[in-house]
N, C-alpha and C positions, 0 to 999 in steps of 0.2 A: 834284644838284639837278634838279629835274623843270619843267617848265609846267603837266603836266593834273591836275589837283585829285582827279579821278578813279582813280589806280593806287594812292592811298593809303592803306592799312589802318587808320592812325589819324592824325588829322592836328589840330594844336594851332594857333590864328590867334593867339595871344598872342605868338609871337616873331616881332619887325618888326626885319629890322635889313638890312643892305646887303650886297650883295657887287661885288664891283672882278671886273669881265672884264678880256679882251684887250687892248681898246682903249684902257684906263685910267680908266672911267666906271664909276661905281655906279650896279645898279640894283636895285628893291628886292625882299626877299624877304618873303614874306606869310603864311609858315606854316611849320610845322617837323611833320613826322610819320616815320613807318615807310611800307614800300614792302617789301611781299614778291613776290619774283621767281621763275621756276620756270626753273631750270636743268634739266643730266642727271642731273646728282648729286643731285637734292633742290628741295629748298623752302627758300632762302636771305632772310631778314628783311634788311633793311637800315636801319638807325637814322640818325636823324638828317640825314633829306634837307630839303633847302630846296625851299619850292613859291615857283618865280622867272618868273611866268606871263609876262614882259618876254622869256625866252628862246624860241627855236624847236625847242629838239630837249632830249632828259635828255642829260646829262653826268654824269659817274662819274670821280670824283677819286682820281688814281692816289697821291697822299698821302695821304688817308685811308687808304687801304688799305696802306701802311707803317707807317704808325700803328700800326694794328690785328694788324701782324704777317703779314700776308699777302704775298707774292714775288712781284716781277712781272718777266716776262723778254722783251724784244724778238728775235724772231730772223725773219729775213727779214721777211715780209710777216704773220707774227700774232704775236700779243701774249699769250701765255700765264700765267695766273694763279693761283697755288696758297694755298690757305688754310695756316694757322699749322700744322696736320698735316705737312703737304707733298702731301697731296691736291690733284688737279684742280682747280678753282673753274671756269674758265670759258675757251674759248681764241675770241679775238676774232681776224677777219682785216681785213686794211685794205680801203677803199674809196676810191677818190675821197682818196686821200692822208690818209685818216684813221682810226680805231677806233672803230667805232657797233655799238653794243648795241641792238638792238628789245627792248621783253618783248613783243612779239611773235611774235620770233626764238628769241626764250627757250623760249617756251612748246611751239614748236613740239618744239623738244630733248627735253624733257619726254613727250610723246607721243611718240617715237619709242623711249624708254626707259621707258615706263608699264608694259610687263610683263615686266620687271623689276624693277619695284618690289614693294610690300606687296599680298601677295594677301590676298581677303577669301571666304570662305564660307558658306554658307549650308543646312543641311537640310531639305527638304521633304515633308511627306507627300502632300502630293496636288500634282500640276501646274499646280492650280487657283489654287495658294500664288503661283507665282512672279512674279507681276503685284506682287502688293501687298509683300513682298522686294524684288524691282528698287526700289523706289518710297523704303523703306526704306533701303537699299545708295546711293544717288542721293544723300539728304539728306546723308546721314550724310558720305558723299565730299564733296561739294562743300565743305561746312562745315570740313571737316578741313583741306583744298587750297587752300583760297578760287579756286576754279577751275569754270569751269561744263562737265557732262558733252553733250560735244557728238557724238559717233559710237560706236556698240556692234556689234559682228559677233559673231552668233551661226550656231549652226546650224541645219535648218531643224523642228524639234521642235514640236511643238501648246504647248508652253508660251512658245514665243516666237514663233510665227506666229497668236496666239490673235488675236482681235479686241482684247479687253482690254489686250493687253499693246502691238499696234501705237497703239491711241487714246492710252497713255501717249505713248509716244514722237512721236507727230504733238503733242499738246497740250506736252509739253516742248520743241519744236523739235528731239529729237534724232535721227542720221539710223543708221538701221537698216541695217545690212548683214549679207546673208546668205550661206553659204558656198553652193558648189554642191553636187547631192544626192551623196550618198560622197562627197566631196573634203574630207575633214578634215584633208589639207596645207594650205590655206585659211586654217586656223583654227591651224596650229601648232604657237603659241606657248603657248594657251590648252592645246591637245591633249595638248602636251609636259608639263605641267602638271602635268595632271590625271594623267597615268600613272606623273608622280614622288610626285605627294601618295597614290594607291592603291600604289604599291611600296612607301612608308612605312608606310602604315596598316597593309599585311597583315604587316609584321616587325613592329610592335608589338603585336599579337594575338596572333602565335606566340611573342613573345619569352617573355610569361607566360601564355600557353592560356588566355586568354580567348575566351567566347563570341563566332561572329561576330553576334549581335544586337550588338555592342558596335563595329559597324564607323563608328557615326557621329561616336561620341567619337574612335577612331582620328585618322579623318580630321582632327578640328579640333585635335588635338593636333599631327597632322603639319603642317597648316598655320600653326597657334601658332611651331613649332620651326622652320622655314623663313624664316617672318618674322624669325627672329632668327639667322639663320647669317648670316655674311660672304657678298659674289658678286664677283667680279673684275667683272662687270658694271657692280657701281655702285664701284665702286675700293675693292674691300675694306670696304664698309660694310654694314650689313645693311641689307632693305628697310625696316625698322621704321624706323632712322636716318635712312635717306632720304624719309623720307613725313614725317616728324613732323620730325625736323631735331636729334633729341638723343637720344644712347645710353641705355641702359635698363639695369640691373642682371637677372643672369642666376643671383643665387646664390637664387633662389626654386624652381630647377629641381629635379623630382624624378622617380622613373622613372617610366613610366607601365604601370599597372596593378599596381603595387606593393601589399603589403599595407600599414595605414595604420591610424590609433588616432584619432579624430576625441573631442574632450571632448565630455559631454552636459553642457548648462549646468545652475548651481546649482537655478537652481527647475524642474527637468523630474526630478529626482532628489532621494531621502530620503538622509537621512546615511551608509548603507549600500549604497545602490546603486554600480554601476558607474560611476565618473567616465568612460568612456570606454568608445566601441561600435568593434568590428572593420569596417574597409569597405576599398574596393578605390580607389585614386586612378584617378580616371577624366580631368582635367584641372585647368583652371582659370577663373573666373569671369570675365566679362567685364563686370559689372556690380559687381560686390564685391571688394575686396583680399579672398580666400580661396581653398581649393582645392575642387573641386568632388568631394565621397565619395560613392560609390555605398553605400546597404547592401545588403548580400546579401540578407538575412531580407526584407527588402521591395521590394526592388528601385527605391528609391527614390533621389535625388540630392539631397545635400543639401550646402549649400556652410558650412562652418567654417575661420577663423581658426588655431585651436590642434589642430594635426594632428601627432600623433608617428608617424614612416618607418621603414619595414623595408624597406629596397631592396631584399633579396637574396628577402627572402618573397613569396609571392604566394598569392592564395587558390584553393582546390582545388574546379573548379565542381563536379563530381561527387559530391563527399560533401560540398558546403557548407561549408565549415569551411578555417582557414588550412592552409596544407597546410605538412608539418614540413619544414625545413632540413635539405638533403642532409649527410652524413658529412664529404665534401668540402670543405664553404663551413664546417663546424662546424670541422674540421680547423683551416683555414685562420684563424678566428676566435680560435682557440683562439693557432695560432703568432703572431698578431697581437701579443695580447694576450701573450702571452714573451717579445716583442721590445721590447716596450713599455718606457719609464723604470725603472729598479729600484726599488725601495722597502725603505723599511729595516724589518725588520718584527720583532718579537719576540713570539715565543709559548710565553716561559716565563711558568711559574706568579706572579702578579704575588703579593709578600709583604703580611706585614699593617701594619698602620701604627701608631706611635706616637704620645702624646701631646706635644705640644711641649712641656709640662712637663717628660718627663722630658728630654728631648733638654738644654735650657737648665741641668736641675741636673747633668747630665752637663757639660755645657761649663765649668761654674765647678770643677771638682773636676782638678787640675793635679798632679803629681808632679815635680818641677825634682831635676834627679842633678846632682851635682859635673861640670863639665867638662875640670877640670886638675887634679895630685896638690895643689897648693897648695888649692884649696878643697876638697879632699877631706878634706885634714889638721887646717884649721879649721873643719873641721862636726862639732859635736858627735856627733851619729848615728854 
């Protein structure tokens, strides 16, 4: 239960009912809503709080949260908390003889494990871009977190010491911090980053010798695929889990720069054309459930739904065209397929068939022989 009307994400005035403190008096509660909090692990929702504005501080009910399946364990001086996984939740130390949470406290957690969490990027062609991106990147954050962006540290580059880009940041309130000139220890954690997302990008261009024109999609692939790895950082969760607060399915995953079969829809096509153009998977959509296909012939990106995979093929930039499946992988396809379930199969010449006519006057037409000398004796025959 809370006092400030304020921390509340969605808050309902229809439920009026009481609750009994310490002292054995009821007093009254005035609302019921949700209350999302920012821990280190994530963005944790919390349902059904009481707004009991009679109180002075939040209180946090260690029965509910047995309820809910969650372990809470006293040992010395902190109060350790793991959710139904057996993951961290929260570790609380005493005060003043008791266990108080700020989301204050909270949030502070949260930033000190912010890059660790879900990173986000962005391509640019001119420097000129990146004012009106941060601005973009900003809304989009806050809105996701319900959190406001309060400190950025960059380095000291004309796209972030621009005029336009400090006006943002003074009219936001947010406070700019810049590393020193070469001192990109400074910055990292950012730095550390970026040189794991570029060691990713250039092994997925040579993995299928892809153009490096194609270094952009690399990149947002690699940081696609990172968003969703596990980090002992955030306790075996991926950043995606911890930003958003709920796992994702990963059986959408395909290789990257794969050769790939994209359908052309029914009315872009006559009865005989090709259901289906050759492209290269270059990622995935960020605005549509689909995969994003480069075609060769045009060098265009087009995002489809109904995409059939060749993981092992890739397309051959130099002479345009899929380039053929090594001996090797054919071999291997081949033993695949040998090893595969048997099958009963027959490839005799299949006979001709009969009329059930005859079949049925055959069935009525019977020869009955004597079975012992005694009816053999008495059969006239």
């Amino acid at each position: 239960m809370s006092p400030d009307a304020t921390i509340f994400k969605t808050l309902g005035k229809s439920c009026q009912t009481k609750v009994k403190v310490g002292n054995g008096q009821f007093i009254k509660a005035e609302g019921k809503g949700d209350v999302l909090i920012c821990i280190s692990t994530g963005n944790k929702l919390i349902s059904n709080v009481l707004l009991v504005p009679e109180i002075d501080r939040n209180l946090f009910s260690i029965a509910q949260l047995l309820d809910k399946g969650y372990s809470v364990v006293f040992k010395g001086k902190e109060c350790q908390i793991a959710d139904p996984s057996g993951s961290s939740f929260m570790t609380v130390t005493m005060t003043d003889k008791c266990f108080e949470i700020m989301i204050r406290m909270v949030s502070e957690d949260l930033v000190e494990n912010f890059t660790n969490s879900v990173k986000h990027d962005d391509v640019c062609e001119k420097k000129s871009e990146v004012a009106q991106v941060f601005l973009k990147f900003k809304a989009e954050a806050e809105t996701e977190i319900c959190c406001k962006l309060k400190t950025i540290r960059s380095e000291n580059g004309a796209e972030y010491t621009s005029a336009q880009f400090q006006a943002i940041c003074t009219d936001t309130g947010i406070k700019h911090q810049l590393t020193n000139v070469y001192t990109p220890q400074q910055n990292r954690v950012s730095e550390r980053k970026n040189r794991s997302l570029l060691d990713m990008a250039r092994c997925l261009l040579f993995e299928k010798d892809m153009s490096k024109n194609m270094w952009a999609e690399a990149v947002n692939i690699a940081v696609y695929l990172q968003n969703r790895l596990s980090t002992k950082a955030l306790a075996h969760k991926t950043p995606f889990e911890a930003w958003f607060g709920f796992k994702l399915s990963l059986a959408h995953l395909r290789t990257f720069g794969c050769l790939c079969y994209a359908q052309v829809p029914a009315v872009k096509r006559s009865k005989l054309d090709e259901i289906a153009q050759a492209g290269i998977l270059v990622g995935y959509s960020s605005i549509k459930k689909g995969y994003r296909v480069l075609d060769p012939s045009t060098n265009k990106v087009l995002v489809s739904r109904d995409v059939v995979f060749n993981e092992k093929a890739s397309w051959n930039q130099e002479k345009n065209e899929p380039e053929a499946i090594s001996e090797e992988l054919m071999a291997d396809q081949i033993e695949s397929d040998q090893n595969g379930p048997e099958m009963d199969i027959h490839d005799e010449q299949v006979r001709g068939t009969r009329p059930l006519v005859e079949i049925y006057e055959r069935a009525h037409v019977a020869i009955v022989e004597p079975t012992c000398f005694e009816e053999a004796e008495a059969d006239e025959r």
